[in-house]
mmCIF file of the C-alpha atoms, coordinates in Angstrom:
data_MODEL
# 
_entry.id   MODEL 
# 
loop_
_atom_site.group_PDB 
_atom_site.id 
_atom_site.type_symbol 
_atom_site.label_atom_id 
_atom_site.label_alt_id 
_atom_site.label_comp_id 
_atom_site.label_asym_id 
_atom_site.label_entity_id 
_atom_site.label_seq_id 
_atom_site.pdbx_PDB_ins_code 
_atom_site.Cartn_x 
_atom_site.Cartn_y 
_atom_site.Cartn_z 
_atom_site.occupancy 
_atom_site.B_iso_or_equiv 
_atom_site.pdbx_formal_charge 
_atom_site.auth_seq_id 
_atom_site.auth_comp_id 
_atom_site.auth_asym_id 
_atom_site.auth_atom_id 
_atom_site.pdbx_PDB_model_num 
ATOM 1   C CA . UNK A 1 1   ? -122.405 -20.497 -78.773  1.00 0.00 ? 1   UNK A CA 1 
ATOM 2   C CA . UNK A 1 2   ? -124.840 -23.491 -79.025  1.00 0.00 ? 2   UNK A CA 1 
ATOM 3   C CA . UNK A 1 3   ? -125.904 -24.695 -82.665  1.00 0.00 ? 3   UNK A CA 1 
ATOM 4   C CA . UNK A 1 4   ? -129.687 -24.079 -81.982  1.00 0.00 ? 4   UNK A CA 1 
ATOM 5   C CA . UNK A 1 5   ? -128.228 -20.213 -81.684  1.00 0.00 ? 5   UNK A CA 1 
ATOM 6   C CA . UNK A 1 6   ? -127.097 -19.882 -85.167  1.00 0.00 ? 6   UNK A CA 1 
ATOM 7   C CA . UNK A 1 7   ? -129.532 -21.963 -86.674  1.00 0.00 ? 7   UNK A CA 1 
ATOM 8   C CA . UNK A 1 8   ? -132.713 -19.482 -84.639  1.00 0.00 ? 8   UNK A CA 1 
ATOM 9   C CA . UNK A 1 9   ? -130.701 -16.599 -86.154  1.00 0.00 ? 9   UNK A CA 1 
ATOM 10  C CA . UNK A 1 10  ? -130.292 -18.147 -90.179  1.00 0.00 ? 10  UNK A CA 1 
ATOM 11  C CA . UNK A 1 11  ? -134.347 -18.551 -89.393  1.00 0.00 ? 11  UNK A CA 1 
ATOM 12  C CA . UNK A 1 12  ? -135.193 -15.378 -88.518  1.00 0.00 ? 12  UNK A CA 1 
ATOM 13  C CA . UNK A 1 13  ? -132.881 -13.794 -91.282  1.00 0.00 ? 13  UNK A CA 1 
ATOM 14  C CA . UNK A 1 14  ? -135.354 -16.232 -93.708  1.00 0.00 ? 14  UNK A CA 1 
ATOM 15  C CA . UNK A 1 15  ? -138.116 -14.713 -92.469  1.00 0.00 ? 15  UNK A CA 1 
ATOM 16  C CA . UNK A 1 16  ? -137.201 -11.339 -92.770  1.00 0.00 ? 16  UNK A CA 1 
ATOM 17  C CA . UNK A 1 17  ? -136.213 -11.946 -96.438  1.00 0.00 ? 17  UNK A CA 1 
ATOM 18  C CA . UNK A 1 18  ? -139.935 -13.018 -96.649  1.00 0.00 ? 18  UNK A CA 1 
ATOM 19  C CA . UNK A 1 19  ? -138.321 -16.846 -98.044  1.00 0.00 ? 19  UNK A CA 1 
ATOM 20  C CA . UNK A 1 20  ? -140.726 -19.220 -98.679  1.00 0.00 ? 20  UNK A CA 1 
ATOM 21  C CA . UNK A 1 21  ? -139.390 -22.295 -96.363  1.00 0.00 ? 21  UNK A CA 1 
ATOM 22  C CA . UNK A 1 22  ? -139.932 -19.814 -94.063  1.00 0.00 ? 22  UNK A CA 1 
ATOM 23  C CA . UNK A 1 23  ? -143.567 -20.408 -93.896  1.00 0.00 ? 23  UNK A CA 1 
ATOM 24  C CA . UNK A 1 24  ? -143.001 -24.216 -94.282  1.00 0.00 ? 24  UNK A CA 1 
ATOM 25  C CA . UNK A 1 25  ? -140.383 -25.396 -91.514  1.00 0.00 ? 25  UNK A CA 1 
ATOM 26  C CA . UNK A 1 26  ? -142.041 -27.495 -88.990  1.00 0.00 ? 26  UNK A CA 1 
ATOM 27  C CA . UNK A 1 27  ? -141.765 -26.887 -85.540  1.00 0.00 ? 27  UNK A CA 1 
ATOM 28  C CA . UNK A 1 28  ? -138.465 -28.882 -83.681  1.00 0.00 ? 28  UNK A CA 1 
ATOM 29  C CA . UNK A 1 29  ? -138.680 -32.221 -81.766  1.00 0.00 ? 29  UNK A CA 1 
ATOM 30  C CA . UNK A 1 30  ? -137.911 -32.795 -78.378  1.00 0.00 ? 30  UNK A CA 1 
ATOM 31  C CA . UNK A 1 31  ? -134.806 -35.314 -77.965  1.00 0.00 ? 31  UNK A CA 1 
ATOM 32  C CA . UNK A 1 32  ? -136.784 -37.749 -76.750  1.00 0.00 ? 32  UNK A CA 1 
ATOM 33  C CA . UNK A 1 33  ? -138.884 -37.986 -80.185  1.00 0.00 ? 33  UNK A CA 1 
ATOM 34  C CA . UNK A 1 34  ? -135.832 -38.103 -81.711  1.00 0.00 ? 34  UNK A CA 1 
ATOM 35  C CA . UNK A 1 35  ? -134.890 -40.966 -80.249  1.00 0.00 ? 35  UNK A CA 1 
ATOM 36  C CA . UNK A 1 36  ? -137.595 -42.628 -79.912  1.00 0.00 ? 36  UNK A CA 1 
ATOM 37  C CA . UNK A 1 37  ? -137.996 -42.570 -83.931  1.00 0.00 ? 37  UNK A CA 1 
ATOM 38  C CA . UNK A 1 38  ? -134.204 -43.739 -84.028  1.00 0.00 ? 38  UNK A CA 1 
ATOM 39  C CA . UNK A 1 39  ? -134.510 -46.499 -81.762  1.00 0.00 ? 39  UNK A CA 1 
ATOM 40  C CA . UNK A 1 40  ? -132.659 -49.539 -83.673  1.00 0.00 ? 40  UNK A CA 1 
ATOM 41  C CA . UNK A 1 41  ? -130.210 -47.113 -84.826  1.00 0.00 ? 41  UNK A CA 1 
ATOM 42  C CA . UNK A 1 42  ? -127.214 -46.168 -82.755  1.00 0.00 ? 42  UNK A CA 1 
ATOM 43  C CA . UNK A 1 43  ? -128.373 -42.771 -80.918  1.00 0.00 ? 43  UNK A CA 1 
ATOM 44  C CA . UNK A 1 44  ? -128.258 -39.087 -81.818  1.00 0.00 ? 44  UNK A CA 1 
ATOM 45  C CA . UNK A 1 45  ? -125.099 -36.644 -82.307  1.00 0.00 ? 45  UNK A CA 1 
ATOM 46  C CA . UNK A 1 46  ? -125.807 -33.877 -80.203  1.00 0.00 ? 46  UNK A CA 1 
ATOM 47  C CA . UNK A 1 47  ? -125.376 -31.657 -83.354  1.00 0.00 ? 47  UNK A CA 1 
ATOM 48  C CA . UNK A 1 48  ? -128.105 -33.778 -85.546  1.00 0.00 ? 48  UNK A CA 1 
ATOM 49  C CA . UNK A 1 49  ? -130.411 -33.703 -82.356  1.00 0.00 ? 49  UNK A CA 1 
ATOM 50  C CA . UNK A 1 50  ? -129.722 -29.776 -82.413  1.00 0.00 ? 50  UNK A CA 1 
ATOM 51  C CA . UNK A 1 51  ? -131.342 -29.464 -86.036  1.00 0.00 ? 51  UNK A CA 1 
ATOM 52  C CA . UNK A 1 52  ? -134.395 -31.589 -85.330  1.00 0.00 ? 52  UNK A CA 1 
ATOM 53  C CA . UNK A 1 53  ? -134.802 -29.720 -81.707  1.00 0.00 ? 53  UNK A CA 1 
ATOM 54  C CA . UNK A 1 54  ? -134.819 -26.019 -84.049  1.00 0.00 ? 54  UNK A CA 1 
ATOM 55  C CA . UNK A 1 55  ? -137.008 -27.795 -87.000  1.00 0.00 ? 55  UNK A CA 1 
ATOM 56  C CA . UNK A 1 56  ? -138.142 -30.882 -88.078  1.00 0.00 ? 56  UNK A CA 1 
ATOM 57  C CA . UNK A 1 57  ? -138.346 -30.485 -91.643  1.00 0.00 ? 57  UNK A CA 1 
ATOM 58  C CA . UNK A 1 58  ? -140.245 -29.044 -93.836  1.00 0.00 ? 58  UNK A CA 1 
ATOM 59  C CA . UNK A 1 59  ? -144.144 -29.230 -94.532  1.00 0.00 ? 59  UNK A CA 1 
ATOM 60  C CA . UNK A 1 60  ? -144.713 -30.428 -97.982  1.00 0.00 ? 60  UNK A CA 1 
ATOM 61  C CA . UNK A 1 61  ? -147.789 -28.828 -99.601  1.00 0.00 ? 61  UNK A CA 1 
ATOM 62  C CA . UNK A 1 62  ? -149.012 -29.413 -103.469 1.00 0.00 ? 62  UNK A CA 1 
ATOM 63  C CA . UNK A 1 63  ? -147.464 -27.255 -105.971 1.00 0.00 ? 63  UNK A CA 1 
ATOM 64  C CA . UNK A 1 64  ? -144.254 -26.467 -103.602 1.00 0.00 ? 64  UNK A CA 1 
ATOM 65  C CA . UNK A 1 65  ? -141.636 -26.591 -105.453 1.00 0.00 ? 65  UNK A CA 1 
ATOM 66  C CA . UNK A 1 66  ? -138.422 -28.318 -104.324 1.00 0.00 ? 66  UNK A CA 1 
ATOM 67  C CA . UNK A 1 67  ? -136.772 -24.970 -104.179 1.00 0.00 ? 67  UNK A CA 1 
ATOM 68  C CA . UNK A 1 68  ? -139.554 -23.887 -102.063 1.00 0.00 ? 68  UNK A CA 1 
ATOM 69  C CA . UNK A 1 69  ? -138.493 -25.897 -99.421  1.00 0.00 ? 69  UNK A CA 1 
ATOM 70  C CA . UNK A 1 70  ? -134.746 -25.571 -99.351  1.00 0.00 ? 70  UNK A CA 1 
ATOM 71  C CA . UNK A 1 71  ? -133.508 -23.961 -96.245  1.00 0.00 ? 71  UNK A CA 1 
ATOM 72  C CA . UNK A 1 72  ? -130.225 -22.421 -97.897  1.00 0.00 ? 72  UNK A CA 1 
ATOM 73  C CA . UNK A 1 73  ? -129.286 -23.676 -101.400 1.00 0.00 ? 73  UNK A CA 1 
ATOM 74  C CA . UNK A 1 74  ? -129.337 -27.214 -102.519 1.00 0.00 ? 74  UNK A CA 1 
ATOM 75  C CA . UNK A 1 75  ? -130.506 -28.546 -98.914  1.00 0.00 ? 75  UNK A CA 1 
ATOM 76  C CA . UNK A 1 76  ? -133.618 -29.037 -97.440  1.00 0.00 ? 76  UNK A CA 1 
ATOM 77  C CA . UNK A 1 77  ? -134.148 -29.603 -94.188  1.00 0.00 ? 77  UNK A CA 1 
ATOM 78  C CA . UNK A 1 78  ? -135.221 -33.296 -93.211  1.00 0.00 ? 78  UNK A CA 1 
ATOM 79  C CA . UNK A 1 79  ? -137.900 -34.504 -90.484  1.00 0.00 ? 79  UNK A CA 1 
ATOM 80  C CA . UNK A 1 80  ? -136.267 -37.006 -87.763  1.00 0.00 ? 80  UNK A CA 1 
ATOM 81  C CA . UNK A 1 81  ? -138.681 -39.575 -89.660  1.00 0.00 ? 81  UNK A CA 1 
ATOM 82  C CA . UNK A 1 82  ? -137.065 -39.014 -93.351  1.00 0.00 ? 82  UNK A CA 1 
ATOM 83  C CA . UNK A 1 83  ? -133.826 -39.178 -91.639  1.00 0.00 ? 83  UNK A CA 1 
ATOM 84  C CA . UNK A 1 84  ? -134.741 -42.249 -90.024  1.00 0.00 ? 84  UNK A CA 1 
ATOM 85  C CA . UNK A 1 85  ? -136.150 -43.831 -93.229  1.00 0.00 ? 85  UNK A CA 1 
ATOM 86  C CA . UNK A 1 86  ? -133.111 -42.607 -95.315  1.00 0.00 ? 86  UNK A CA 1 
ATOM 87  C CA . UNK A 1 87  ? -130.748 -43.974 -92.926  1.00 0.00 ? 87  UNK A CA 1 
ATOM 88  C CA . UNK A 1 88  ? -132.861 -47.340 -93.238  1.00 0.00 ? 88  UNK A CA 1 
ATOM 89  C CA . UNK A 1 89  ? -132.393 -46.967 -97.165  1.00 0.00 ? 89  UNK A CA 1 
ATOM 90  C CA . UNK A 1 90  ? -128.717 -46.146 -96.992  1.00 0.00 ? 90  UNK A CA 1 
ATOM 91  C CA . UNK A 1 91  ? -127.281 -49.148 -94.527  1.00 0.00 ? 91  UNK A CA 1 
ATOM 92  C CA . UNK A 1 92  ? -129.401 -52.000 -96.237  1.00 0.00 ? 92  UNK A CA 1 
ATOM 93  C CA . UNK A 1 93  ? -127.996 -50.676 -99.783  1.00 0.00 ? 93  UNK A CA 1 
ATOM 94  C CA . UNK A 1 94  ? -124.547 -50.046 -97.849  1.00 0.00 ? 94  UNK A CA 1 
ATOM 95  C CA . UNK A 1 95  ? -124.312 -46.396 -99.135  1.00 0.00 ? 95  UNK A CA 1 
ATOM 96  C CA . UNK A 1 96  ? -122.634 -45.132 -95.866  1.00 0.00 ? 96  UNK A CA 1 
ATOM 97  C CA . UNK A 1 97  ? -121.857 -46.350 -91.914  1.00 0.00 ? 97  UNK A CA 1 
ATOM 98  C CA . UNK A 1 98  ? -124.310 -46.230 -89.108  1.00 0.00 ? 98  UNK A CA 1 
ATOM 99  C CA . UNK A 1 99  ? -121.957 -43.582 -87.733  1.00 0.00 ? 99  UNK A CA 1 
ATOM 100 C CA . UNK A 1 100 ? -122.843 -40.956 -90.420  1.00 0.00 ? 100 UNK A CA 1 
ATOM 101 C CA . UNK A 1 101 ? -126.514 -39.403 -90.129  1.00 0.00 ? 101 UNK A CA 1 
ATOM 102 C CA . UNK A 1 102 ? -128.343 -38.122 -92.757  1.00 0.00 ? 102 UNK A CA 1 
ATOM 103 C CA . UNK A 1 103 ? -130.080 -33.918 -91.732  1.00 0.00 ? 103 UNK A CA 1 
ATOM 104 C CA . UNK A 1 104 ? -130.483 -32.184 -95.124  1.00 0.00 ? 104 UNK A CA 1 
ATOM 105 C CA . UNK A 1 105 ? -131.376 -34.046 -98.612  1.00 0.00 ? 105 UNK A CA 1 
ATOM 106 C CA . UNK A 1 106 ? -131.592 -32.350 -101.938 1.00 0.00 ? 106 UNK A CA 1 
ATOM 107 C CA . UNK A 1 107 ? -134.588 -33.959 -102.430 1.00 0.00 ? 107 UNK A CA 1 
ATOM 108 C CA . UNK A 1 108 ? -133.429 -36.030 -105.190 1.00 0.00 ? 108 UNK A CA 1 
ATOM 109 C CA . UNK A 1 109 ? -131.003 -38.208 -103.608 1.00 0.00 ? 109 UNK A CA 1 
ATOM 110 C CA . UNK A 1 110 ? -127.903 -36.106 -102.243 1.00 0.00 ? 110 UNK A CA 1 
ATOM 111 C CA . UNK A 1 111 ? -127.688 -36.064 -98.629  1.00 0.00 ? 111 UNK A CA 1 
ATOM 112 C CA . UNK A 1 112 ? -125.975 -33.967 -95.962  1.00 0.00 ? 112 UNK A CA 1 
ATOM 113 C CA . UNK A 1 113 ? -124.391 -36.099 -93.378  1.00 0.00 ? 113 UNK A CA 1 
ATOM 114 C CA . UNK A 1 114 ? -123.347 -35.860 -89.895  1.00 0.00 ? 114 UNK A CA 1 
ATOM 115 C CA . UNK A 1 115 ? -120.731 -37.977 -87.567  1.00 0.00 ? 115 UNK A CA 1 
ATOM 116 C CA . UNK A 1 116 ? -120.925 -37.812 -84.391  1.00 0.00 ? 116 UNK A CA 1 
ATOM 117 C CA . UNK A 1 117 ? -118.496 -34.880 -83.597  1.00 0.00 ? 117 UNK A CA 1 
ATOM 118 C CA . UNK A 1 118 ? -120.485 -33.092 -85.928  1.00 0.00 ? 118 UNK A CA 1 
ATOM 119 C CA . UNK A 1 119 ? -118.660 -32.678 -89.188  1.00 0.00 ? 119 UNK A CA 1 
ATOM 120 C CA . UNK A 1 120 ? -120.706 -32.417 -92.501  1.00 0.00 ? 120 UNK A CA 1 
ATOM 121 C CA . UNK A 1 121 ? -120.276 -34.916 -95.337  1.00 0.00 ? 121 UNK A CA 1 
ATOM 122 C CA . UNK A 1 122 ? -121.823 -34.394 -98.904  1.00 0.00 ? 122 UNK A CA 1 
ATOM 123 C CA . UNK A 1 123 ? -123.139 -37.930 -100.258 1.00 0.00 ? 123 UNK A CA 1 
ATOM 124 C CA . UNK A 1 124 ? -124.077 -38.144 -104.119 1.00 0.00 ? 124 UNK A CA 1 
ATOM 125 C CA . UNK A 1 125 ? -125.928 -40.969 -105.293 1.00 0.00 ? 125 UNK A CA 1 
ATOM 126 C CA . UNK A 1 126 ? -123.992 -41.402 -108.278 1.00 0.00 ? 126 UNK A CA 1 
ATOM 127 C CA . UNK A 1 127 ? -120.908 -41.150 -106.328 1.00 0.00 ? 127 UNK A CA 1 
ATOM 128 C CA . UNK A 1 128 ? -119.040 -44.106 -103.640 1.00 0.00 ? 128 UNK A CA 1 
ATOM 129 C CA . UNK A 1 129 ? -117.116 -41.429 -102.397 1.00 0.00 ? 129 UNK A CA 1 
ATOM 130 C CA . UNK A 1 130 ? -118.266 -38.837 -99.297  1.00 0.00 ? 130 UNK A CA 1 
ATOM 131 C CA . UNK A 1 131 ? -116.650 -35.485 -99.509  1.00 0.00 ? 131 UNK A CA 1 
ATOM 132 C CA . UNK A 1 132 ? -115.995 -33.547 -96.262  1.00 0.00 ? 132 UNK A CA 1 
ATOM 133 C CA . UNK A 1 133 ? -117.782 -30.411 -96.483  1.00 0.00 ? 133 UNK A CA 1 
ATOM 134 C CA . UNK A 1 134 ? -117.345 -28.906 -92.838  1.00 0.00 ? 134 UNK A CA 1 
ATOM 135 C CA . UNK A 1 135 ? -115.346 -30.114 -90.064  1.00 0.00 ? 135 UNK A CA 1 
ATOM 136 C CA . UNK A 1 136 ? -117.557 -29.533 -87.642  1.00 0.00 ? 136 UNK A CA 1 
ATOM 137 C CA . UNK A 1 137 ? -122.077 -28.181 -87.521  1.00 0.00 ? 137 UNK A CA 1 
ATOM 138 C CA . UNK A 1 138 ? -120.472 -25.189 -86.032  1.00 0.00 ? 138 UNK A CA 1 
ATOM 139 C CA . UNK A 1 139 ? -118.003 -24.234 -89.060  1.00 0.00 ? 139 UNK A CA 1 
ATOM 140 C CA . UNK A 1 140 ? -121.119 -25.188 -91.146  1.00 0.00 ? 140 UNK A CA 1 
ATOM 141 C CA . UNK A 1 141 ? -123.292 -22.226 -89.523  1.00 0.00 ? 141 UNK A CA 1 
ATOM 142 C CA . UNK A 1 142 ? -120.614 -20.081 -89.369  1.00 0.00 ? 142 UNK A CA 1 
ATOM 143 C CA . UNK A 1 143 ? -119.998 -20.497 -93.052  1.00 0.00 ? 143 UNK A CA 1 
ATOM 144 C CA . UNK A 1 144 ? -123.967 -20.201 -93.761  1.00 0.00 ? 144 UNK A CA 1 
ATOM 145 C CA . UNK A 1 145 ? -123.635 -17.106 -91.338  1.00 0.00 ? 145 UNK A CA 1 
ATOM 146 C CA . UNK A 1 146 ? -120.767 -15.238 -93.417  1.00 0.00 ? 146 UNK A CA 1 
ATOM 147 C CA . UNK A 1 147 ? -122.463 -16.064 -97.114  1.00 0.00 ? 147 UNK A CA 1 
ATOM 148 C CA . UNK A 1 148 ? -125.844 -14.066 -95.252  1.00 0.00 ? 148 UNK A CA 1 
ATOM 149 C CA . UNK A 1 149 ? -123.883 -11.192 -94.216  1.00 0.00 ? 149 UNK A CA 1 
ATOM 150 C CA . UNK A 1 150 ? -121.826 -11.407 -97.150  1.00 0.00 ? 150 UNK A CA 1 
ATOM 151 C CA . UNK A 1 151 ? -124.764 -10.970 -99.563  1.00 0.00 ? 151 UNK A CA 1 
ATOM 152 C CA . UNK A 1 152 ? -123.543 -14.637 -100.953 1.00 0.00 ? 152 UNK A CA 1 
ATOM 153 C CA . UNK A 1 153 ? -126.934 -15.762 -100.053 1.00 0.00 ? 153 UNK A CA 1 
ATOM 154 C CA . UNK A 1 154 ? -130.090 -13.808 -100.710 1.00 0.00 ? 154 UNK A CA 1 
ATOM 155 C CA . UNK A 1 155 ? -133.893 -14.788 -101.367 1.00 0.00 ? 155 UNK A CA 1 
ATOM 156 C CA . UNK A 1 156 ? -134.824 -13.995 -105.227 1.00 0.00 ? 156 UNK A CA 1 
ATOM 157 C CA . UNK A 1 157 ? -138.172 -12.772 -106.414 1.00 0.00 ? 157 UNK A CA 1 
ATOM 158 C CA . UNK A 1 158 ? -139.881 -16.409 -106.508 1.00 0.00 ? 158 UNK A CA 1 
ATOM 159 C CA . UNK A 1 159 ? -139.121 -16.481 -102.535 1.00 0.00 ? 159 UNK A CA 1 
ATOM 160 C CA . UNK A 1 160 ? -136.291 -19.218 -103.170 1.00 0.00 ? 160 UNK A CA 1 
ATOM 161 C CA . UNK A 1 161 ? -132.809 -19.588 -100.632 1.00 0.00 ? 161 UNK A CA 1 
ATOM 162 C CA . UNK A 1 162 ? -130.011 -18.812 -103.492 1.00 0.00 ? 162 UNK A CA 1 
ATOM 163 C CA . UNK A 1 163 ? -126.296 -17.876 -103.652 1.00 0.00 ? 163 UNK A CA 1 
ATOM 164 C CA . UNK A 1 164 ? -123.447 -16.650 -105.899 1.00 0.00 ? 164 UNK A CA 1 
ATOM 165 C CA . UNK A 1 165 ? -121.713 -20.450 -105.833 1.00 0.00 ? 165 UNK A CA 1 
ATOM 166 C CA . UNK A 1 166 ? -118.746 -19.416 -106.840 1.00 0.00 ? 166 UNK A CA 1 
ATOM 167 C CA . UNK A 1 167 ? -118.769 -16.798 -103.654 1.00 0.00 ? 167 UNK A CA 1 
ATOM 168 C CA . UNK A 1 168 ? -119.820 -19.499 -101.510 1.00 0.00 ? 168 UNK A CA 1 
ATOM 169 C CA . UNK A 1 169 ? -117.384 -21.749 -102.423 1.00 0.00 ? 169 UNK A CA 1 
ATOM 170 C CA . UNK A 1 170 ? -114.813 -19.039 -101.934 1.00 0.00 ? 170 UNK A CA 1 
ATOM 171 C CA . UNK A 1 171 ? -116.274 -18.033 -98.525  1.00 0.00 ? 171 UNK A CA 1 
ATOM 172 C CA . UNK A 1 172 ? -116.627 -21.629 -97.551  1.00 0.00 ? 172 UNK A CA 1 
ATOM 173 C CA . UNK A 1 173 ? -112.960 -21.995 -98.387  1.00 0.00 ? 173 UNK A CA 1 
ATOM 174 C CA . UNK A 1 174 ? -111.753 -19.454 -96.623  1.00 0.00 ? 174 UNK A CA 1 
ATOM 175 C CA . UNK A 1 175 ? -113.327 -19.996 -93.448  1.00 0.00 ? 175 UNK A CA 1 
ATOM 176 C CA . UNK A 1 176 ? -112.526 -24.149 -93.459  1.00 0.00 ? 176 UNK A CA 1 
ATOM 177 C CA . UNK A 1 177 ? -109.203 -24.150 -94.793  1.00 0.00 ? 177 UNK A CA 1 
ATOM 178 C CA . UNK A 1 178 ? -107.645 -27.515 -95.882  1.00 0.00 ? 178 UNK A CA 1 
ATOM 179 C CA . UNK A 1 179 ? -111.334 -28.991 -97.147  1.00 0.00 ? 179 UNK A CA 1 
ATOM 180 C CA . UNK A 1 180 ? -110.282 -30.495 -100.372 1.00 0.00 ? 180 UNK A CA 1 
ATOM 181 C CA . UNK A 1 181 ? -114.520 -29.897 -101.724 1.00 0.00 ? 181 UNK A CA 1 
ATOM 182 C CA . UNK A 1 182 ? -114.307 -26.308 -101.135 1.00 0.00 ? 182 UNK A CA 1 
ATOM 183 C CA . UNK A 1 183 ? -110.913 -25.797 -102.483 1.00 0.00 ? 183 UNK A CA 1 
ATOM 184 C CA . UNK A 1 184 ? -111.174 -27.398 -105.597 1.00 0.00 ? 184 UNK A CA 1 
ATOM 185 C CA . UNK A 1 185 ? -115.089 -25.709 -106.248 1.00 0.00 ? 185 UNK A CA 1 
ATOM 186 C CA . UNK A 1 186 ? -113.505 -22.348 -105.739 1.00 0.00 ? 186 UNK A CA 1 
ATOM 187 C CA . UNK A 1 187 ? -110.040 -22.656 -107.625 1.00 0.00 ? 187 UNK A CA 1 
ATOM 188 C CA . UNK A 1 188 ? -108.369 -20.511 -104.871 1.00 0.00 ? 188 UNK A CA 1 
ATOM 189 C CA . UNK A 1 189 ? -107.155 -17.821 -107.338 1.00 0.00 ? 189 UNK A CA 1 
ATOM 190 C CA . UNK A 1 190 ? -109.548 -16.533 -109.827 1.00 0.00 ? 190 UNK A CA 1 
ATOM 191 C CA . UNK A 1 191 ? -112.491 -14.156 -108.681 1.00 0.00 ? 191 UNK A CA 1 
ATOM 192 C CA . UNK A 1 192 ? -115.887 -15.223 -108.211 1.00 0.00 ? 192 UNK A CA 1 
# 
């Protein structure tokens, strides 16, 4: 199944819940506005390009708050030109390779990064260290996929993307076994 399939489905699941970044995702990019903003850069991952083709961020309107914007919880969804400006940022300050791209920020410095066969990285600011989240953007949508039909994820009255963490850390365990982030967030044996 190709990425822009889950990603169309997570969408229209937003909207349904009546989610707030729902009304504030921008439309997607073609690849060739991709690349044209990444030109200097090494080019696109096909998963990264995938993203920006579905949505290219988020509109930012006064008064929306950051949780407003996040497209499931802790993430927001970039633009191809925040990504391109981050990944400016991050190789003159040395905070990661050329090879990793940033897609989803926290919006106060975290970032969600790609390599180019597509497997998710969390970057802290406060931290050298990346930590593999996902091995690949399609075990990323799964996981999203399961927490949605799992009832891990759900939209609360203020319209916000928000989960049961220590369910998604269990469900994001289970489903990418051997990623030492997810493992040690859930514990492995207690209940969430």
């Amino acid at each position: 199944m190709c990425l822009e399939s889950h990603y169309d489905r997570y969408l229209a699941w937003l909207t349904r819940e009546r989610a707030r970044v729902s009304d504030l995702l921008c439309p997607g990019v073609t690849d060739l506005r991709a690349v044209e903003v990444w030109s200097g850069f090494s080019s696109l991952p096909e998963p990264v390009q995938s993203i920006f083709r579905c949505r290219n961020g988020v509109a930012t309107a006064k008064g929306t708050l950051v949780g407003h914007r996040q497209v499931f919880p802790g993430w927001i969804p970039m633009s191809v030109e925040e990504s391109a400006e981050a990944q400016r940022r991050a190789l003159k300050d040395n905070e990661w390779s050329a090879d990793l791209f940033p897609v989803f920020t926290s919006g106060f410095g975290d970032y969600l990064l790609f390599d180019w066969v597509g497997s998710a990285y969390l970057f802290f600011r406060e931290e050298p260290e990346l930590h593999l989240m996902f091995t690949s953007a399609e075990a990323m949508w799964k996981t999203v996929e399961a927490c949605v039909e799992r009832g891990v994820y759900y939209v609360d009255e203020q319209r916000m993307v928000t989960c049961h963490f220590r369910a998604e850390a269990r469900v994001a365990a289970e489903l990418n076994p051997g990623v030492k982030h997810w493992a040690e967030a859930w514990g492995g044996n207690e209940t969430a």
